[in-house]
TORPA-4810 file (N, C-alpha, C, O; in nm, 3 decimals):
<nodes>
NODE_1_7.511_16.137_-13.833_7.575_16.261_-13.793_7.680_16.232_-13.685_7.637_16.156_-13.598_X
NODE_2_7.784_16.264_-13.672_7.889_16.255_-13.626_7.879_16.316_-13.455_7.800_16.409_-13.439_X
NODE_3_7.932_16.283_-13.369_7.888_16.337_-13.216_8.050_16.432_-13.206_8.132_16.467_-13.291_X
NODE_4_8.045_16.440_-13.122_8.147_16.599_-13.091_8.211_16.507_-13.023_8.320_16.564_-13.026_X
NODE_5_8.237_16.387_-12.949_8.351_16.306_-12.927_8.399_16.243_-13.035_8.520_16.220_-13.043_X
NODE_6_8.286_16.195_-13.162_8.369_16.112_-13.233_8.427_16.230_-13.363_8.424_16.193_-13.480_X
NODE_7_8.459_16.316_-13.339_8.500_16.452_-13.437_8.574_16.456_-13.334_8.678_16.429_-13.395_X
NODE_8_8.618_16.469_-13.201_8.744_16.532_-13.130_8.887_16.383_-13.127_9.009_16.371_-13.127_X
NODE_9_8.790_16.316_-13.125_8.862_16.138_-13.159_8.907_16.163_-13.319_9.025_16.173_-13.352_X
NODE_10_8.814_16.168_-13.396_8.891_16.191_-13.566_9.022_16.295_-13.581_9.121_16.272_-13.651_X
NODE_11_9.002_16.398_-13.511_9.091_16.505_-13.480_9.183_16.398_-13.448_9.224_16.339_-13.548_X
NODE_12_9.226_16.357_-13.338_9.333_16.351_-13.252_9.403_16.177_-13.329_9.525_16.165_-13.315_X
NODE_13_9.329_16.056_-13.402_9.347_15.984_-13.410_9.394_15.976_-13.562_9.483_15.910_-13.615_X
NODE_14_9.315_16.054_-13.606_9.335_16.034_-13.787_9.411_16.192_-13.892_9.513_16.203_-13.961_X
NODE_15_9.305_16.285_-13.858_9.327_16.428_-13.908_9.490_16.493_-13.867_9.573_16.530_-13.950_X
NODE_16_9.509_16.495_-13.687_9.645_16.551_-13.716_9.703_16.464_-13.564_9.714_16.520_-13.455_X
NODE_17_9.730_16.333_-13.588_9.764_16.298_-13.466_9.900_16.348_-13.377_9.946_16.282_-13.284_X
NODE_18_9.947_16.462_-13.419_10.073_16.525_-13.389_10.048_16.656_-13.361_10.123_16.748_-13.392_X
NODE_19_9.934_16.666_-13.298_9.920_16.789_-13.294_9.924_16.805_-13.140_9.878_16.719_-13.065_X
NODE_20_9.996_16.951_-13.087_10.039_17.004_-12.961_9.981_16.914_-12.882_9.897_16.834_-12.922_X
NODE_21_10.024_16.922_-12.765_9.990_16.816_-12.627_9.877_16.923_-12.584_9.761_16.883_-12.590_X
NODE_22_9.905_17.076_-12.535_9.811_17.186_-12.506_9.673_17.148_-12.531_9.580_17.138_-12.451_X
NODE_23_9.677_17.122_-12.687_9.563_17.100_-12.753_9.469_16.920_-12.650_9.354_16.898_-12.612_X
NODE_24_9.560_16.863_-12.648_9.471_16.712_-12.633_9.441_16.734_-12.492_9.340_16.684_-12.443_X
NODE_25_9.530_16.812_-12.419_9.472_16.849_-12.289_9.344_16.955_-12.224_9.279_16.963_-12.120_X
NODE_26_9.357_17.039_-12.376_9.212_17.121_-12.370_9.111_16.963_-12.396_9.075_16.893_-12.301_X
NODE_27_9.088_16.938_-12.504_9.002_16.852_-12.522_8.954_16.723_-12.402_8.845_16.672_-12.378_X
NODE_28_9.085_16.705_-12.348_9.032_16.631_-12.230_8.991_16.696_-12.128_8.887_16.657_-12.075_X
NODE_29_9.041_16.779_-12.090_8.961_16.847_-12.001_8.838_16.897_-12.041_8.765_16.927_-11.946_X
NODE_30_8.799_16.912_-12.136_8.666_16.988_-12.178_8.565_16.861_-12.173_8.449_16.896_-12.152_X
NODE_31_8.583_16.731_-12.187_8.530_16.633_-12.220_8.505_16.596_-12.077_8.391_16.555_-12.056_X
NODE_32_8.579_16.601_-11.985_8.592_16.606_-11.897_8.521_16.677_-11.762_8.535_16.631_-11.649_X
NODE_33_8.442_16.800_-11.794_8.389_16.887_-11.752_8.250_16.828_-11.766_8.164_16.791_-11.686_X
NODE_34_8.260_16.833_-11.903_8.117_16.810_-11.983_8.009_16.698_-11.884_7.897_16.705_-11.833_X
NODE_35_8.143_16.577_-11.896_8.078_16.422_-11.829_7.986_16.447_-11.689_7.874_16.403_-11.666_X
NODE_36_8.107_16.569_-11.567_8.091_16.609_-11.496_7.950_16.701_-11.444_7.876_16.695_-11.346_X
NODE_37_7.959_16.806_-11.593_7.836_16.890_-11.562_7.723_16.877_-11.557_7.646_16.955_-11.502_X
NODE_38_7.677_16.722_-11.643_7.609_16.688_-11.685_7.535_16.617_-11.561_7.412_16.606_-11.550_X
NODE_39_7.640_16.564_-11.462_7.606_16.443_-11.331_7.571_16.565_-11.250_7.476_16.548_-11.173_X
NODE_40_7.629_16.691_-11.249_7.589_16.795_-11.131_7.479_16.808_-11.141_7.405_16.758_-11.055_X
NODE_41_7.406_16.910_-11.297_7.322_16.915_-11.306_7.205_16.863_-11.270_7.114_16.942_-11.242_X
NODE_42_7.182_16.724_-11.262_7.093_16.671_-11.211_7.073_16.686_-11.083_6.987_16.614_-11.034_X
NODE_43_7.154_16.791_-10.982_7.146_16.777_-10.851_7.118_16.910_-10.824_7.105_16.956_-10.711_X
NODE_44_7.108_16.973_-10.929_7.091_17.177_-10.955_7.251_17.208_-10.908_7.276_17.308_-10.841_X
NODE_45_7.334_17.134_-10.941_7.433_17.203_-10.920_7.536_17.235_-11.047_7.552_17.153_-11.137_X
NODE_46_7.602_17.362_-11.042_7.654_17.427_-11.164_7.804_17.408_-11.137_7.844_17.443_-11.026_X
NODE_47_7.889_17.360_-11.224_8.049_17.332_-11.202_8.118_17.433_-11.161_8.231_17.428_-11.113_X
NODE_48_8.044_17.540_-11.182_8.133_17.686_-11.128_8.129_17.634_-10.945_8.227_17.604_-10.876_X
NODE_49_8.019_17.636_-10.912_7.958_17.604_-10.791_8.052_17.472_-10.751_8.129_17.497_-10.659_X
NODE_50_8.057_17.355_-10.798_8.127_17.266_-10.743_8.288_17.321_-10.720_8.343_17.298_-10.612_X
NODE_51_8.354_17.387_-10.817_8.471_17.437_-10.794_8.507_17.458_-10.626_8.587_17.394_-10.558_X
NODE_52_8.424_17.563_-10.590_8.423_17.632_-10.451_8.367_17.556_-10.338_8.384_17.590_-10.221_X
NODE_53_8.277_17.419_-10.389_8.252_17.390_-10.297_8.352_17.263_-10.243_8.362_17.225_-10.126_X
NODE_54_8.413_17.215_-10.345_8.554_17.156_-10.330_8.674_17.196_-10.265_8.759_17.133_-10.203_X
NODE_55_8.658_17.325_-10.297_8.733_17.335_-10.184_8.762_17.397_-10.092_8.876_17.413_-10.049_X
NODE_56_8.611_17.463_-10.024_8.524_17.457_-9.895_8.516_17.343_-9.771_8.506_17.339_-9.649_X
NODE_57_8.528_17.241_-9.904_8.482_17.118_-9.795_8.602_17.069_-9.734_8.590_17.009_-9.627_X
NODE_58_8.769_17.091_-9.807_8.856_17.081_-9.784_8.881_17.205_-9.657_8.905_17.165_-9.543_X
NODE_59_8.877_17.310_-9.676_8.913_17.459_-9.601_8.835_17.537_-9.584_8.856_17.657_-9.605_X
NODE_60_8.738_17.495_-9.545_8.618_17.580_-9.496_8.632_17.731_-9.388_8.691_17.731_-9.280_X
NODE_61_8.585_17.810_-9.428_8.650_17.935_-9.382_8.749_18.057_-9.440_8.812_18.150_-9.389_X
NODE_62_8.731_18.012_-9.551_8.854_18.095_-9.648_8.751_18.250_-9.701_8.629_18.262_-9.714_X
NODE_63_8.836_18.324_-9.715_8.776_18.460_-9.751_8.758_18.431_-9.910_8.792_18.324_-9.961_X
NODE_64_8.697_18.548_-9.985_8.682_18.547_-10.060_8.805_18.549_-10.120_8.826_18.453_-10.194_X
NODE_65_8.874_18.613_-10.113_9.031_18.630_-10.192_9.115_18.488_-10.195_9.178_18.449_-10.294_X
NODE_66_9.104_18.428_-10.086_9.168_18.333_-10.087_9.112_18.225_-10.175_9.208_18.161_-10.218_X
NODE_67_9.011_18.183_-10.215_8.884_18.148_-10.303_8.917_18.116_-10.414_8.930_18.011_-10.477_X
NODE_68_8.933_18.270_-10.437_8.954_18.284_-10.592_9.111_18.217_-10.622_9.140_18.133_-10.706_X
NODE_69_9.187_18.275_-10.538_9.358_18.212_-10.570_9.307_18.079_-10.571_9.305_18.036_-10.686_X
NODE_70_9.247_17.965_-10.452_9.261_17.854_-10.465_9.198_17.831_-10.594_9.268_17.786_-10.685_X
NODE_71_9.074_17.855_-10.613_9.020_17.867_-10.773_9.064_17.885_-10.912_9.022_17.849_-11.022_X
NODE_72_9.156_17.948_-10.870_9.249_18.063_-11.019_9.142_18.088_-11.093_9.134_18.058_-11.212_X
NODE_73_9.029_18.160_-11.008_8.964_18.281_-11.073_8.959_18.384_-11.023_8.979_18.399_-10.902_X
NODE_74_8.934_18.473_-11.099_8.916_18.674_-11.065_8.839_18.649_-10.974_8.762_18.553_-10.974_X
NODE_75_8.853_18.747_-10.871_8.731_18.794_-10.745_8.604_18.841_-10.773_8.520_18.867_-10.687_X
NODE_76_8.588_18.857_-10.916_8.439_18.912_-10.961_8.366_18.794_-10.987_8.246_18.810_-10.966_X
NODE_77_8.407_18.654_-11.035_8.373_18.556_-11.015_8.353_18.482_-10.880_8.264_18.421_-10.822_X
NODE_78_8.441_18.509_-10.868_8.407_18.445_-10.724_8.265_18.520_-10.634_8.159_18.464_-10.604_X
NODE_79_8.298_18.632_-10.613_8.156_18.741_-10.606_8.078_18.668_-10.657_8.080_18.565_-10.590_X
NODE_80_8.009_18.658_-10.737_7.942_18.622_-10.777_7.875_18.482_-10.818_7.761_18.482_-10.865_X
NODE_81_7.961_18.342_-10.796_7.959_18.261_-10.758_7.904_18.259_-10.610_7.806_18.189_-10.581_X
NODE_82_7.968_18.335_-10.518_7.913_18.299_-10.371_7.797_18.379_-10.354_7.749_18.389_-10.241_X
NODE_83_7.752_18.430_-10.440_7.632_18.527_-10.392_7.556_18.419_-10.424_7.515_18.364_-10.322_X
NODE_84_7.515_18.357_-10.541_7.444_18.253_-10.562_7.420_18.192_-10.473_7.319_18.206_-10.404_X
NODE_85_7.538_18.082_-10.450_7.553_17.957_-10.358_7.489_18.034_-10.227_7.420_17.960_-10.158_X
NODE_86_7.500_18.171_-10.181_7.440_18.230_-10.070_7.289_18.228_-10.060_7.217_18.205_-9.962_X
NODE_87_7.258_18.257_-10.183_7.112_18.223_-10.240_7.034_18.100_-10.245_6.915_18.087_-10.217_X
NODE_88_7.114_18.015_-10.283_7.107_17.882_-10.275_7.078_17.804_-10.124_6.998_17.712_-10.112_X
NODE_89_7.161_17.863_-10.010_7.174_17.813_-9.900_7.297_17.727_-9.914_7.272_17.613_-9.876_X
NODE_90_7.424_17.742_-9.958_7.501_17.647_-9.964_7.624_17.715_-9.843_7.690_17.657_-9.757_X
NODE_91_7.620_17.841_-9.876_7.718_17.901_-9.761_7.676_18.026_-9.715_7.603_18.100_-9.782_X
NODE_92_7.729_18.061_-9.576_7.734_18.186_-9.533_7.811_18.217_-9.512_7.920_18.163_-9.498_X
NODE_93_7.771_18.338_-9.499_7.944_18.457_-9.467_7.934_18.481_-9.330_7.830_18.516_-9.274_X
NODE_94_8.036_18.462_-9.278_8.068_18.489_-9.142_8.108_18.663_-9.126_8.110_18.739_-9.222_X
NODE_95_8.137_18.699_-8.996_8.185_18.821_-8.970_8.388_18.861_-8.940_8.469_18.788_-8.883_X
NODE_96_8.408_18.966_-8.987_8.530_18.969_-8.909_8.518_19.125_-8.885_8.504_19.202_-8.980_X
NODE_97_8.525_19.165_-8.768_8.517_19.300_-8.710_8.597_19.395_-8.754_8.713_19.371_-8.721_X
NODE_98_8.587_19.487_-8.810_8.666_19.579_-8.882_8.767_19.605_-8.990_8.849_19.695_-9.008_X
NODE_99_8.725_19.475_-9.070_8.774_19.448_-9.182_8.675_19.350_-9.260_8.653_19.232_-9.236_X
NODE_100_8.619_19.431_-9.362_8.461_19.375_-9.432_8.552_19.286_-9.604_8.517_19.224_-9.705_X
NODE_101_8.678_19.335_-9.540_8.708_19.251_-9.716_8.770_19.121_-9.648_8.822_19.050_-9.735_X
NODE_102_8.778_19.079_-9.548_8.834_18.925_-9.503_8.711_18.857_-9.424_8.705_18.827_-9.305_X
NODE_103_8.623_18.845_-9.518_8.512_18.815_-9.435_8.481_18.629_-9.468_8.457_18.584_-9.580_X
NODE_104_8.489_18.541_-9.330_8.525_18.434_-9.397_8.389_18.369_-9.467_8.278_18.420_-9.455_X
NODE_105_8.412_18.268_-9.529_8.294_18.212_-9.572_8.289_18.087_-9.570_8.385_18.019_-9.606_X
NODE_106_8.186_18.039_-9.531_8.147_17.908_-9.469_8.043_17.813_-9.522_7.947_17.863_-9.581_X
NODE_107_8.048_17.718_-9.513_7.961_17.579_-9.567_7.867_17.597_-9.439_7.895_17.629_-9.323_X
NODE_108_7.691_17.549_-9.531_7.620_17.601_-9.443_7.579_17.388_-9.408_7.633_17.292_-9.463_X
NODE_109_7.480_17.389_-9.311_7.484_17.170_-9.344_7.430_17.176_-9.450_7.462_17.066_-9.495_X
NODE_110_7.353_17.237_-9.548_7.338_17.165_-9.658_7.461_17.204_-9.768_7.452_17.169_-9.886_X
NODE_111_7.541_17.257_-9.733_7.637_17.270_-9.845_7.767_17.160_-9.796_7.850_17.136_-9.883_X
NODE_112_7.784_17.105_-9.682_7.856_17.018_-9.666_7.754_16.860_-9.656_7.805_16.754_-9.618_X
NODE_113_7.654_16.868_-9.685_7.578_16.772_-9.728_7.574_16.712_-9.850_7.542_16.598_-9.880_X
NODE_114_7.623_16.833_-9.936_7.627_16.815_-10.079_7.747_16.719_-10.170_7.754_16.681_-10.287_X
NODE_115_7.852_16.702_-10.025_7.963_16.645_-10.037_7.953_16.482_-10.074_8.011_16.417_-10.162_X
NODE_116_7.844_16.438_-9.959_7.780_16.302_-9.995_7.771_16.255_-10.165_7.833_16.180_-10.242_X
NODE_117_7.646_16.354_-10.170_7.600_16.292_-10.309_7.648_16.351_-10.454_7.597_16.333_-10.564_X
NODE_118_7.777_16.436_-10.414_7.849_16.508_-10.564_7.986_16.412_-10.569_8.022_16.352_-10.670_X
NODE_119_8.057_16.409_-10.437_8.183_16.375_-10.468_8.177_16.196_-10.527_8.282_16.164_-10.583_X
NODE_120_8.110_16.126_-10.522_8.066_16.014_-10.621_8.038_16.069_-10.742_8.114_16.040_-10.834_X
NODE_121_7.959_16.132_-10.762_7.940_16.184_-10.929_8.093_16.210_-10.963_8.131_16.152_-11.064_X
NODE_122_8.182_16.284_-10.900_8.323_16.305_-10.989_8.419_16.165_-10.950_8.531_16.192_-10.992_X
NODE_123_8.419_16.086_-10.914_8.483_15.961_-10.910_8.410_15.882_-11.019_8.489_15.850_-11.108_X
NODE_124_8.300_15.847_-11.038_8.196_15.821_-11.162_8.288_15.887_-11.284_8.335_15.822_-11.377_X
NODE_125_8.301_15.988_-11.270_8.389_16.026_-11.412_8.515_15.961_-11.465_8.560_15.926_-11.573_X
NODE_126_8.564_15.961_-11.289_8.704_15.940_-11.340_8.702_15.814_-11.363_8.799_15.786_-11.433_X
NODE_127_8.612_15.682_-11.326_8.625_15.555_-11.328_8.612_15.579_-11.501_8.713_15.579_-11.571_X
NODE_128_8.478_15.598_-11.555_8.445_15.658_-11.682_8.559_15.673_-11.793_8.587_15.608_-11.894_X
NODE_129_8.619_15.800_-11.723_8.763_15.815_-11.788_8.851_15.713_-11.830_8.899_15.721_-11.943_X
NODE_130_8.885_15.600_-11.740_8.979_15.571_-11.739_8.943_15.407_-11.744_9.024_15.316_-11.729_X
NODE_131_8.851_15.400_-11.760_8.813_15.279_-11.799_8.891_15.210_-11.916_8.928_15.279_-12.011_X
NODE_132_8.924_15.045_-11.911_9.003_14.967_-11.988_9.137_15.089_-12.006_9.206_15.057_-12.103_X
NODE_133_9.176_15.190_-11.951_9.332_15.189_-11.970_9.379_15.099_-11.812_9.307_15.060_-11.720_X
NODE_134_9.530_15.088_-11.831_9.574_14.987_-11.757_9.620_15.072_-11.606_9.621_15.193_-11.627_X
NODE_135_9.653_15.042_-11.481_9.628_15.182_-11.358_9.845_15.185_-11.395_9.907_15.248_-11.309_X
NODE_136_9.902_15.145_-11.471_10.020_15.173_-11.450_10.044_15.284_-11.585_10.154_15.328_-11.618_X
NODE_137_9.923_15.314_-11.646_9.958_15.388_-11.767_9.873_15.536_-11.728_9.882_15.651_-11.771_X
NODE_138_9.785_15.470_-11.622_9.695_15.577_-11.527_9.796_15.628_-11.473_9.831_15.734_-11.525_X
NODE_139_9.882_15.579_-11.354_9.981_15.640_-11.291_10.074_15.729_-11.355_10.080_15.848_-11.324_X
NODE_140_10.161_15.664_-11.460_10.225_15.749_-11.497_10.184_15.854_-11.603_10.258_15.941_-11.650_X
NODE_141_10.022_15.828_-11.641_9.979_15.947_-11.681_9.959_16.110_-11.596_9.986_16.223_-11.635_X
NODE_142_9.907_16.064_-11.479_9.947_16.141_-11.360_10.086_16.210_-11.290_10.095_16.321_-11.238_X
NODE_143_10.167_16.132_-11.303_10.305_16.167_-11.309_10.353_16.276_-11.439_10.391_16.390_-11.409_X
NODE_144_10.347_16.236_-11.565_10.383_16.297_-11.636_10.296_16.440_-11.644_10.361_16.536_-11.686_X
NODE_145_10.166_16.462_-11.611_10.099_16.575_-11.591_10.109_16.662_-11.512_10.095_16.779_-11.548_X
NODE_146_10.150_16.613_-11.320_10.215_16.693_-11.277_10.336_16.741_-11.301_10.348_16.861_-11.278_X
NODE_147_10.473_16.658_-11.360_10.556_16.715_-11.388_10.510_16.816_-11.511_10.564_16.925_-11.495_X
NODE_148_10.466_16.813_-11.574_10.410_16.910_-11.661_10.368_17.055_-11.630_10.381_17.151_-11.706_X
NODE_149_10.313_17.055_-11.495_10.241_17.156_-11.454_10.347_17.209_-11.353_10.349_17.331_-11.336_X
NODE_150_10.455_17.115_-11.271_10.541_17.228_-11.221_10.644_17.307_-11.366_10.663_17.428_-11.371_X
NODE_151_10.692_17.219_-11.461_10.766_17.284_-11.533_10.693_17.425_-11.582_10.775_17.499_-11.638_X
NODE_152_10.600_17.463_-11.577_10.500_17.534_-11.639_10.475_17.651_-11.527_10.430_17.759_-11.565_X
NODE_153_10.512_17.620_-11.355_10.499_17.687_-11.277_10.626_17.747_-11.270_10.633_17.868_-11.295_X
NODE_154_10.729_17.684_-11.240_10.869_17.738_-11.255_10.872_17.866_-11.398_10.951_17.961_-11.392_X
NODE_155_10.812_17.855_-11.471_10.848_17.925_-11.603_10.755_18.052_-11.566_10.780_18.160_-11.620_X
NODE_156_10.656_18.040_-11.483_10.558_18.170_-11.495_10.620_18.256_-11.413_10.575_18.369_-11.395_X
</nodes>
C-alpha cells in the first residue's frame, strides 16, 4: 500500500511534474507540519499552540489582537487557542486598567520552559527536511521563497 508521501512524490515526480508551484508548496508545507506535529505531540503540545508560543517567546506581552496579526489568524482562534494554553498553564493574562480588549498576555515559566525542549524538535525537522540537498540550493531555496512572498505582499 502506498504511504501519502510516496503518492504526493508520484504526484509531483511522475503524474504531473508541471504542476503550479502553489500546489508543491501546499504539499511541503503540509508535510512539513505533519513531521512537526507529530514531535509536539509527544510533549502534549498541539501546533496551533506552538504557533503562539513562538512567538511569545520572541514578544512576550502582546495582546490578543496583536497575536492573531502576528499569527494570520482570526481573533476567535486565537481566543481560543489562549484559553487553552491558559488552561494548560502556559500563559497568563495580565491586566490593563480600563481597557479589557488590550489585555497583555504572557508566558507563564513553564511556557517559556517549553522553549528548551520544542524549539529542537523544529530544527529536527528542518535538518530532516533538508537532508542530502546541498546548503547552496538550501539558500537559494530560501531566497527564492521570500522573494516569492514579498511579490505576493506587494499584490495584496
Amino acid at each position: 500500500m502506498e504511504t501519502d508521501a510516496e503518492r504526493i512524490l508520484h504526484h509531483w515526480r511522475d503524474a504531473v511534474p508541471n504542476d503550479r508551484m502553489a500546489h508543491l508548496v501546499k504539499d511541503t508545507t503540509r508535510a512539513l507540519v505533519r513531521a512537526l506535529q507529530s514531535r509536539l505531540a509527544a510533549h502534549g503540545v498541539s501546533f496551533g499552540h506552538w504557533t503562539f508560543l513562538r512567538i511569545l517567546w520572541e514578544h512576550d506581552g502582546l495582546t490578543q489582537r496583536e497575536l492573531s496579526r502576528e499569527a494570520g489568524v482570526m481573533e476567535p482562534t486565537t481566543f481560543a487557542a489562549l484559553k487553552a494554553m491558559e488552561r494548560l498553564g502556559y500563559i497568563a493574562r495580565g491586566s490593563s486598567p480600563g481597557n479589557r480588549r488590550k489585555v497583555p498576555i504572557f508566558l507563564t515559566e513553564e511556557g517559556r520552559a517549553l522553549k528548551r525542549a520544542l524549539v529542537p524538535l523544529a530544527e529536527e525537522v528542518n535538518r530532516v527536511a533538508v537532508r542530502g540537498v546541498a546548503a547552496g540550493d538550501v539558500a537559494a531555496t530560501r531566497r527564492t521563497l521570500l522573494a516569492i512572498l514579498e511579490n505576493l505582499a506587494r499584490d495584496a
